[in-house]
C-alpha positions in Angstrom: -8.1 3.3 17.9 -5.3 3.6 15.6 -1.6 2.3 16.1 -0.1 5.4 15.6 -0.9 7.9 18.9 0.6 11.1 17.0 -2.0 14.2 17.3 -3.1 16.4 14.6 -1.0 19.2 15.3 -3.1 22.9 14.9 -2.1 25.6 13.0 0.2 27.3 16.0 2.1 24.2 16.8 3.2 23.8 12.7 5.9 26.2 13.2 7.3 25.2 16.1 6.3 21.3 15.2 9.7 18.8 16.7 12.3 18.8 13.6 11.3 15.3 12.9 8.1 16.3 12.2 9.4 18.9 10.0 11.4 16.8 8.1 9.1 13.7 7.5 6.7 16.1 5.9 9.1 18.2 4.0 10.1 14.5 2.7 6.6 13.7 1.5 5.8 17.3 -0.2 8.5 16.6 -2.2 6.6 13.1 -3.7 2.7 14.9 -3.2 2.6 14.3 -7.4 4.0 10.8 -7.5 2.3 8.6 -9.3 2.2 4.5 -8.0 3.5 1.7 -10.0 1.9 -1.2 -8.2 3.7 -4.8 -8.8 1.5 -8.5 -8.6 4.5 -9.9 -6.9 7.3 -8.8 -4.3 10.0 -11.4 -4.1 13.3 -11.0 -2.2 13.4 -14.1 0.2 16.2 -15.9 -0.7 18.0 -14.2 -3.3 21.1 -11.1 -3.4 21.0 -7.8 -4.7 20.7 -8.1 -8.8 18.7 -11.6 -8.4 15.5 -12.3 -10.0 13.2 -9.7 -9.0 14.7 -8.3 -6.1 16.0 -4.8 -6.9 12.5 -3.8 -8.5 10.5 -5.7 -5.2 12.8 -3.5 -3.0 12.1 -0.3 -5.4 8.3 -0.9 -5.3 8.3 -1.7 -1.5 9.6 1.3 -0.9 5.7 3.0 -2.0 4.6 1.3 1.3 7.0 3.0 3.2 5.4 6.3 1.2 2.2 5.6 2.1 2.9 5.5 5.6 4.6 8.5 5.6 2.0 10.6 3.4 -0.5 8.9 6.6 1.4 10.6 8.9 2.2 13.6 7.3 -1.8 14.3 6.7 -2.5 13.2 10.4 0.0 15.9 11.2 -0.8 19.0 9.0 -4.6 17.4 7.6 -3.0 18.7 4.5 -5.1 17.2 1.7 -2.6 16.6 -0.5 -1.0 14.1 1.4 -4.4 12.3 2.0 -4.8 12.6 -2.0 -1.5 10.7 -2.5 -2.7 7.8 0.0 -6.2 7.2 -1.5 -4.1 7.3 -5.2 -1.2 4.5 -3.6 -3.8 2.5 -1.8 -6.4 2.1 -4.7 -3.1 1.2 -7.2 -1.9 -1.1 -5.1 -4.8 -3.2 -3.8 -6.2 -3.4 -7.3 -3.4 -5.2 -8.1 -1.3 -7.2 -5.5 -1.2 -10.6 -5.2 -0.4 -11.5 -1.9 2.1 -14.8 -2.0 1.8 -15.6 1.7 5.9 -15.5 1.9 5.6 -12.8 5.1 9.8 -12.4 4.3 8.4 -10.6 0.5 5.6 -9.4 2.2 6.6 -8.0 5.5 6.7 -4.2 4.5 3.0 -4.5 4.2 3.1 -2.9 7.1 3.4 0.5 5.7 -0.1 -0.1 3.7 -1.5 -1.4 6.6 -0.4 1.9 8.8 -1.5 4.0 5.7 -4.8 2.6 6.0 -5.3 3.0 10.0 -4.3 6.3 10.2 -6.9 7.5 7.0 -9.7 5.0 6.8 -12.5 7.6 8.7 -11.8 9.8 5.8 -10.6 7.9 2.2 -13.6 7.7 -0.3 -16.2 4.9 0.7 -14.6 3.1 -2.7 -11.2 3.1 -1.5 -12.0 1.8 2.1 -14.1 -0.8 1.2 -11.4 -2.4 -1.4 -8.5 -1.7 0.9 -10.7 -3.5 3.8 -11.8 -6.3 1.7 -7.6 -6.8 0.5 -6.7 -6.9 4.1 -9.1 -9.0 4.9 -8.1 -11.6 2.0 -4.8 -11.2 2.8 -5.1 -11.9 7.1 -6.9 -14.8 6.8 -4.7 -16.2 3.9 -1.7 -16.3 6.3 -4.5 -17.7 9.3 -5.7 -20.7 7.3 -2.0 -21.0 6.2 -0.7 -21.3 10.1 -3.8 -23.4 11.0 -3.2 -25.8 8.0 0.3 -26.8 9.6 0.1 -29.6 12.4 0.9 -29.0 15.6 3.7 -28.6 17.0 4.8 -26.2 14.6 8.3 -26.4 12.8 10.4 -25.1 10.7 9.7 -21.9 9.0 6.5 -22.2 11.1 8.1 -21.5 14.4 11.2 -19.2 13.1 11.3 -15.8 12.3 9.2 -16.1 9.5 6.6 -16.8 11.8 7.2 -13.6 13.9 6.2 -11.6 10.6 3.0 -13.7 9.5 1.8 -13.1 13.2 2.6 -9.2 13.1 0.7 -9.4 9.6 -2.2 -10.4 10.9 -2.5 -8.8 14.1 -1.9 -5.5 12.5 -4.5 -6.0 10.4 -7.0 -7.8 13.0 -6.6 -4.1 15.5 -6.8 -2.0 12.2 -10.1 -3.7 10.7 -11.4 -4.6 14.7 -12.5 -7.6 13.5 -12.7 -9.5 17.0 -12.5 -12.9 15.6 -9.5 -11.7 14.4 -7.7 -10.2 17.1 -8.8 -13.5 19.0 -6.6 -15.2 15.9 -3.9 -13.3 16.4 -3.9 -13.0 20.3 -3.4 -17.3 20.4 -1.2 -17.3 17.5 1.2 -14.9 19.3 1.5 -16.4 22.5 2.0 -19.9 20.6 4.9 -18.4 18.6 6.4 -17.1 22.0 6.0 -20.6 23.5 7.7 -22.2 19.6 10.2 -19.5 18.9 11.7 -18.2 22.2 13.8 -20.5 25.3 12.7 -20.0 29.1 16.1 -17.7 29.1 15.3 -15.8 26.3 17.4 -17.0 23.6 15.8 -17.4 20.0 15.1 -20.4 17.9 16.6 -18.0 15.3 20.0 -17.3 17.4 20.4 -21.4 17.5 20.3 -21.9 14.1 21.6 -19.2 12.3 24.3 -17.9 15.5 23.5 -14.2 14.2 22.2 -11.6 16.8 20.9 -10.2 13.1 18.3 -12.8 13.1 17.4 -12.2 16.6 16.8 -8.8 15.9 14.7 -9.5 12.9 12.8 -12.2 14.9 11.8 -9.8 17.8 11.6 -6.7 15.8 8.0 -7.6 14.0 6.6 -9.2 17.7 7.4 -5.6 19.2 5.2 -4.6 16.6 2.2 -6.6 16.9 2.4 -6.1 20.4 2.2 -2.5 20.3 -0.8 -3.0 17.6 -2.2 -4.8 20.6 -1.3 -2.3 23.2 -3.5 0.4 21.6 -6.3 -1.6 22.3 -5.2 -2.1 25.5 -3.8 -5.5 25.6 -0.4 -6.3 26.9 1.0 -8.9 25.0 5.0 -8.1 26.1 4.3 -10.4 28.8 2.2 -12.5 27.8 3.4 -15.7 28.9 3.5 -18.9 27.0 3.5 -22.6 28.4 6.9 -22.6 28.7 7.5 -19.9 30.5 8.5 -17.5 27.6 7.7 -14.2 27.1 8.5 -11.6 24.8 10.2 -9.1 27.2 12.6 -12.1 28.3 13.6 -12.2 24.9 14.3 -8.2 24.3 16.2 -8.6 28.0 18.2 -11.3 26.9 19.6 -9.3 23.7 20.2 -6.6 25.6 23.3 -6.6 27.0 24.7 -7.4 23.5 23.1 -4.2 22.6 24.7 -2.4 25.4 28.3 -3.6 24.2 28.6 -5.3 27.4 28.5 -8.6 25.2 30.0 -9.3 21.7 28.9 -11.8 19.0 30.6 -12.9 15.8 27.6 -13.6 13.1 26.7 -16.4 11.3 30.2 -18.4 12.1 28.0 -21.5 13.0 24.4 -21.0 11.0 23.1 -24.0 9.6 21.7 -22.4 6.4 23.5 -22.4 3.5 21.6 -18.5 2.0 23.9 -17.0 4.8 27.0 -18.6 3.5 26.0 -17.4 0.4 25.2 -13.7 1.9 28.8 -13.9 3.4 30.7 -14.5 0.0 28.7 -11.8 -1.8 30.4 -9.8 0.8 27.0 -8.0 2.4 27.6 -6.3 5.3 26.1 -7.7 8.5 26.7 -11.6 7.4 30.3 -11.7 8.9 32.6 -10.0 11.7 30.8 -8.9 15.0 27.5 -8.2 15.1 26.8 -3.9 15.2 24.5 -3.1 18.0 23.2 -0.2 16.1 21.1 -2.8 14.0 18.9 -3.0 16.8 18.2 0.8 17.2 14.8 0.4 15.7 14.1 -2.6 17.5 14.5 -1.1 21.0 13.5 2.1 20.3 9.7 0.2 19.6 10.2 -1.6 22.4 10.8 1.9 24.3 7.4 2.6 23.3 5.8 -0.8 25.0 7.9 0.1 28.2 10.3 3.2 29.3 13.0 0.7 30.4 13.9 0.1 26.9 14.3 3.5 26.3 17.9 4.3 27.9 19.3 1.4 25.2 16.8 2.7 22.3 18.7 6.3 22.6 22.0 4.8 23.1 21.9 2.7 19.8 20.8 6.2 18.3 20.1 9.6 19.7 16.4 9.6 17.5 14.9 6.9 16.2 13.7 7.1 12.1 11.9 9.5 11.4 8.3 7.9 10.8 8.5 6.6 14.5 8.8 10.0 16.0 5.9 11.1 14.7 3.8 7.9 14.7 4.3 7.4 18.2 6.5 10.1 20.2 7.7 9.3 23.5 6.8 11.4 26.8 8.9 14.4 26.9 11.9 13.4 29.2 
């Protein structure tokens, strides 16, 4: 059962296919001859714009996002091209990756991942089986990672860098169905629940950095994993840690910041010097009030784990991106 619910659309719906549909695959036509140029290494975690590495991690990242999109755009049309251009971009790029185990480099992984849910019953038997055994390698690098660490887990283990090694691996435990896996990721979650967020909802993130930024980033890749886990009918927005935690508490205590009913100015207090850093460089989003529309994409995933969500999803923005709508639409209203 793959993450993304969106239906093949036949030949009479094309025409009359939801303008987001239209547009995503009008995007991707456009790119149907690009060619990948796979890097060993991503690295952005720590460093600005022009630093090191970081403008060509963010360029080649960006061909993850592609590959999700050509995904959808085949499961859409079953346009061969597109499927062409994922078996081309998968092959490159699992021939040649390195995974680091930093989830902050590595987090848009999730766009291979996607890429390969959506088109695994039909890539070339050579292609699956290296993409499975890269995912593989790359899961149970971050498992033995987290297990390594003792208990209870700290730091960077129990932050929001934690939030995107579990999403890793539970995205890729549903995609390859690997029950041992899922079992992995299923404890690891509700640990990082019980680590990560308060009884009220608050974030380890939001105490030390004082950015509703971070809490947003924190929550977003846990929406995610639980709606890898909700395809496979598992619930994991409430799943409840030993502290009473869960992650709908969390979304629910963010919310009326979202709403504008509540206002926030970032980072005044953090406790990390990169944000201070981020601040002088003058990036938006590291000083003044907090914009709620910086959680759009955040709630409107979270609309697709429960309907509630959804009146604060459209208010942040009328549609969410574009991949979303056709990855997994909501019920007509």
């Amino acid at each position: 059962m793959n993450f993304c619910a969106a239906p093949a659309l036949q030949t009479s719906e094309r025409t009359n296919a939801d303008p987001g549909v239209k547009t995503l695959v009008a995007q991707v036509a456009a790119r149907v001859n690009d060619m990948p140029h796979p890097v060993a290494t991503l690295h952005t975690e720590g460093t600005l714009p022009h630093e090191g590495i970081y403008d060509r991690s963010v360029e080649a990242a960006n061909e993850l996002d592609l590959m999700r999109d050509a995904a959808l755009a085949w499961r859409a049309t079953s346009d061969d091209r597109f499927l062409k251009l994922v078996d081309r971009f998968l092959t490159a790029w699992v021939a040649t990756y390195r995974p680091s185990f930093n989830p902050i480099d590595e987090t848009r992984f999730e766009g291979l991942i996607l890429a390969y849910d959506m088109t695994a019953s039909a890539l070339p038997v050579k292609t699956r089986n290296a993409t499975m055994a890269f995912l593989t390698r790359f899961a149970n690098g971050y498992i033995a990672q987290v297990d390594a660490q003792p208990r209870p887990l700290k730091g960077n283990f129990a932050n929001n860098w934690q939030s995107h090694r579990v999403k890793l691996i539970a995205m890729i435990a549903f995609t390859l169905d690997n029950r041992k896996m899922i079992a992995t990721a299923q404890r690891l979650f509700v640990e990082h629940i019980g680590d990560n967020i308060a009884p009220d909802g608050s974030t380890r993130d939001f105490a030390e950095r004082d950015a509703l930024h971070y809490v947003a980033y924190d929550l977003q890749p846990l929406v995610t994993a639980a709606l890898a886990a909700r395809r496979h009918n598992r619930n994991w927005l409430n799943e409840r840690a030993a502290n009473g935690a869960t992650l709908t508490r969390a979304l629910d205590w963010l919310a009326p910041y979202a709403m504008g009913e509540k206002t926030h100015e970032e980072f005044v207090h953090s406790t990390v010097a990169f944000d201070a850093r981020r601040r002088e460089a003058g990036l938006p989003g590291f000083s003044g009030p907090w914009d709620p529309k910086n959680a759009a994409e955040l709630f409107h995933l979270a609309a697709r784990l429960n309907g509630r969500f959804t009146p604060i999803a459209l208010r942040l923005a009328p549609k969410p991106p574009a991949w979303l709508a056709v990855c997994l639409p909501l019920p007509a209203r």
